[in-house]
Structures are given as structure tokens and as C-alpha cells.
LUMTI-448777 format. One line per 5 residues: number of its first residue (from 1); their letters; for each residue y, x, z of C-alpha. Coordinates in nm, 4 decimals. Layout:
<nodes>
NUM> A> Y X Z ~ ...
</nodes>
This chain:
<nodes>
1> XXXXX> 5.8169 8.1708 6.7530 ~ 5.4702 8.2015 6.5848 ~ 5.1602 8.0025 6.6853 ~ 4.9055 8.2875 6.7567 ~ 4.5550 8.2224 6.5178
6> XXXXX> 4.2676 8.0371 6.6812 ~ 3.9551 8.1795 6.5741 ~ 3.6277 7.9312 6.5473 ~ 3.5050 8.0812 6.8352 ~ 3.7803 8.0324 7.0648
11> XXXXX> 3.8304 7.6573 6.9585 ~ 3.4582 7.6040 7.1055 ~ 3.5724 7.7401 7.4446 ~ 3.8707 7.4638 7.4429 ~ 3.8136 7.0991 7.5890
16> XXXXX> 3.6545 6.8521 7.3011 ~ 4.0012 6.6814 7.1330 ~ 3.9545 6.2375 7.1149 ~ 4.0825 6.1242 6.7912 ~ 4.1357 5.7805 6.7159
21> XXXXX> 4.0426 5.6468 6.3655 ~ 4.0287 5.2880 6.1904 ~ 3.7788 5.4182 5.9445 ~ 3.4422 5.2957 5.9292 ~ 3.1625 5.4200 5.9013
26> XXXXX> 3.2928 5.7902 5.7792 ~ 3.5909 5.9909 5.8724 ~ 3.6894 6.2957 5.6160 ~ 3.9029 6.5559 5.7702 ~ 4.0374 6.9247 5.7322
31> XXXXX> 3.8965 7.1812 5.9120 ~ 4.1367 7.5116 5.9997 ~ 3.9661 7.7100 5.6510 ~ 4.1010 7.4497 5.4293 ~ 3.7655 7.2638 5.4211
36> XXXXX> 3.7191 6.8917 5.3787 ~ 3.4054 6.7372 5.6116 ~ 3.2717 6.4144 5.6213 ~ 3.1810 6.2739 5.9738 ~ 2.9345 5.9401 6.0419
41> XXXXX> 3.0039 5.7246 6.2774 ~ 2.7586 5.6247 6.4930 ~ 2.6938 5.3362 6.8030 ~ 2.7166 5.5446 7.1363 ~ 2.7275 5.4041 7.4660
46> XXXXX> 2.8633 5.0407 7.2488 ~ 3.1224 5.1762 7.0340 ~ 3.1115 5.4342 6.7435 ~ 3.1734 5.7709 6.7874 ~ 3.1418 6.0991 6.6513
51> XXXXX> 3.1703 6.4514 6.7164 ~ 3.2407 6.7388 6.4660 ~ 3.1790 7.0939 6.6350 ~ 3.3310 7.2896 6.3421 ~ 3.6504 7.1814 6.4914
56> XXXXX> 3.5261 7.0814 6.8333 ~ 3.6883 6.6994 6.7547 ~ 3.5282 6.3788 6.9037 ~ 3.6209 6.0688 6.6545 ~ 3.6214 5.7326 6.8255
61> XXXXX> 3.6675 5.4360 6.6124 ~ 3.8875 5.1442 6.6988 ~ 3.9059 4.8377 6.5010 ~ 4.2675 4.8103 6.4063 ~ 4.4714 4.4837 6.5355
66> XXXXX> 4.6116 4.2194 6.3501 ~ 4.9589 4.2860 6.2624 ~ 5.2395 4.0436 6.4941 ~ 5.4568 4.0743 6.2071 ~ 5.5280 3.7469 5.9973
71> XXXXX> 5.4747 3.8092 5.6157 ~ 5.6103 3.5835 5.4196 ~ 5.5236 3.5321 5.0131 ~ 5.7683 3.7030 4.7906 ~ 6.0042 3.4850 4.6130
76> XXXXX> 6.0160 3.6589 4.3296 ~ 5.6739 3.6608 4.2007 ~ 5.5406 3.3745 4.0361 ~ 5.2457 3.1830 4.1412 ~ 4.9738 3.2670 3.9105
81> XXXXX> 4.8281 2.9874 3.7498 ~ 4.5140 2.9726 3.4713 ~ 4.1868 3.0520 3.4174 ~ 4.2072 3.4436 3.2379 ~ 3.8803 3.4962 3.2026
86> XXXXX> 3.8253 3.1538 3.0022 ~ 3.8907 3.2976 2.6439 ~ 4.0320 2.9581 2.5707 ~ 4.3421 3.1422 2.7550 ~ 4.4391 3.3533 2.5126
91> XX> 4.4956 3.1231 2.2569 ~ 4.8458 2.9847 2.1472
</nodes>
């Protein structure tokens, strides 16, 4: 079955969407036309947030959380040892 077309003007009328972000401080996004805005964050009420009414979007910005995952150094790459910038390096 076929979503029926939202026009602009009906997608003002609907509640304000929250969307979550880890971007800071802008937030690029595509609009229903095909579109790409850019969005600033800004400090509101002591966290940043946004609000785009060509879509009728509220961006809220949450700092993302250290991962609980272990990562471990491969064991197949080398450590990398040497100075490369020295141009001493280069020679045989």
C-alpha cells in the first residue's frame, strides 16, 4: 500500500519530531525535496538543541558513550617504529 504525499504545509500541522544526534555543533540533513540543510546547535535550557521548521524536526544532541566493548591491538600489524619525518630515515 502507498504512503499518501505530505505536503510542507501539512508537516507544520504535525507534532515537532526529537531526533537524537552525536554531532556537534552542526547537523546536515535531507529535507522531503531532496535538499541538504545545515542546522546549529545551540545551548537551550543546558543542553544543545535545534529546531529545523522546513521539516518541523527538533535535533537534540547527546554526547555519545564510551563503548563497553574491549578492543584489543591487532596482531597482525606491526608496531611502528622510527622517526619518518627525520630525512635521515630514508636513507639505506
Amino acid at each position: 500500500m502507498l504512503k499518501p504525499e505530505t505536503t510542507a504545509a501539512a508537516e507544520q500541522t504535525q507534532a515537532p519530531r526529537s531526533v537524537t544526534v552525536s554531532e556537534f555543533p552542526v547537523v546536515q540533513h535531507r529535507h522531503r525535496d531532496g535538499t541538504i540543510v545545515t542546522v546549529r546547535l545551540r545551548r537551550v535550557a543546558g543542553e544543545y538543541k535545534s529546531f529545523c521548521t522546513g521539516c518541523n524536526t527538533e535535533f537534540v544532541y547527546r554526547k555519545p558513550r564510551q563503548s563497553r566493548m574491549i578492543h584489543h591491538k591487532s596482531p597482525l600489524l606491526p608496531e611502528i617504529q622510527g622517526n619518518y619525518d627525520d630525512p635521515e630515515h630514508d636513507r639505506p
